[in-house]
C-alpha positions as CSV (number, residue, x, y, z in Angstrom):
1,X,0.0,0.0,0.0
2,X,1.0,3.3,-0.5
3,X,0.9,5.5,2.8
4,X,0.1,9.0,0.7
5,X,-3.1,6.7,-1.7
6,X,-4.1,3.9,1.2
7,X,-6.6,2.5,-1.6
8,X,-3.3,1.8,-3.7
9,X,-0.6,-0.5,-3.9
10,X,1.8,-0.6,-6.6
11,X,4.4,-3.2,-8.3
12,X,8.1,-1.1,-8.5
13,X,10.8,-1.8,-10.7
14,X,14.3,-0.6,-10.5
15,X,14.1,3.4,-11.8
16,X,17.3,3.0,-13.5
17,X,16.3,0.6,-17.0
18,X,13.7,1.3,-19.0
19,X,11.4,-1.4,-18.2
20,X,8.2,0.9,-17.1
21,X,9.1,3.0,-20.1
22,X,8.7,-0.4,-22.5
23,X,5.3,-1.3,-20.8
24,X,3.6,2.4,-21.3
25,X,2.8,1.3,-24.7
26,X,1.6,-1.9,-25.1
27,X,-0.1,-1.8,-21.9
28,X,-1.2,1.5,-21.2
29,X,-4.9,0.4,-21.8
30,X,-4.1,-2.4,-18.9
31,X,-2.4,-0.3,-16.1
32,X,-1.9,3.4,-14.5
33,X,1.8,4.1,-14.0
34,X,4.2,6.0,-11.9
35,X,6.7,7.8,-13.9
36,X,9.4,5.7,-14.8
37,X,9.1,3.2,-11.2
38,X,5.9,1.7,-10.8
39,X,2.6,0.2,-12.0
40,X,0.2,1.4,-9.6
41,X,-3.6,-0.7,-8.9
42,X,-6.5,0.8,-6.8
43,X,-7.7,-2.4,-4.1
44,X,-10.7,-2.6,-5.9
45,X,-8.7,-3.3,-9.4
46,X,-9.1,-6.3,-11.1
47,X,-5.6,-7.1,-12.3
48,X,-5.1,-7.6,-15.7
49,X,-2.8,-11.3,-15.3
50,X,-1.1,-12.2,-18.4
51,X,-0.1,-8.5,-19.2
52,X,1.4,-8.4,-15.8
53,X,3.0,-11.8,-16.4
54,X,4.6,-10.1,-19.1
55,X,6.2,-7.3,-17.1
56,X,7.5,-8.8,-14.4
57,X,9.0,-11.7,-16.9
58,X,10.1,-8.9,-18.5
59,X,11.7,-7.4,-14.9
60,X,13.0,-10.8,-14.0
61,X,15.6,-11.2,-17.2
62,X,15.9,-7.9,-18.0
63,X,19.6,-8.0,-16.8
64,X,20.0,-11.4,-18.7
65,X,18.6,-9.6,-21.8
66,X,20.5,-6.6,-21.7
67,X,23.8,-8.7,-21.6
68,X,23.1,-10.5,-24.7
69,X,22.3,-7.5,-26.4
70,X,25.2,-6.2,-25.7
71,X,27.3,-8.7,-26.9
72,X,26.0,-8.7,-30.7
């Protein structure tokens, strides 16, 4: 929860990538975000589970990814 919003809790992701910046498009019909940290959900939301699947997928190898990018 989030002590300023009590209704709110939100799912954060390290501020340095780009990850939040990736999801704002292809899920910006699927989630309210937090500048370039967090998805945010009221208590009442009913979360959207495969798109957030994706992200924190997405969170979870993001350093794995970036290496192998790097490397090509």
């Amino acid at each position: 929860m989030k002590k300023s919003a009590p209704s709110r809790y939100a799912l954060y992701f390290h501020c340095q990538t780009r990850l939040v910046e990736s999801f704002r498009a292809p899920f910006a019909d699927a989630f309210v975000f937090e500048g370039n940290r967090a998805i945010v959900f009221e208590a009442t939301d009913t979360v959207p589970a495969a798109p957030l699947a994706m992200c924190i997928a997405a969170a979870l190898t993001y350093y794995r990814d970036n290496k192998r990018t790097r490397k090509t």
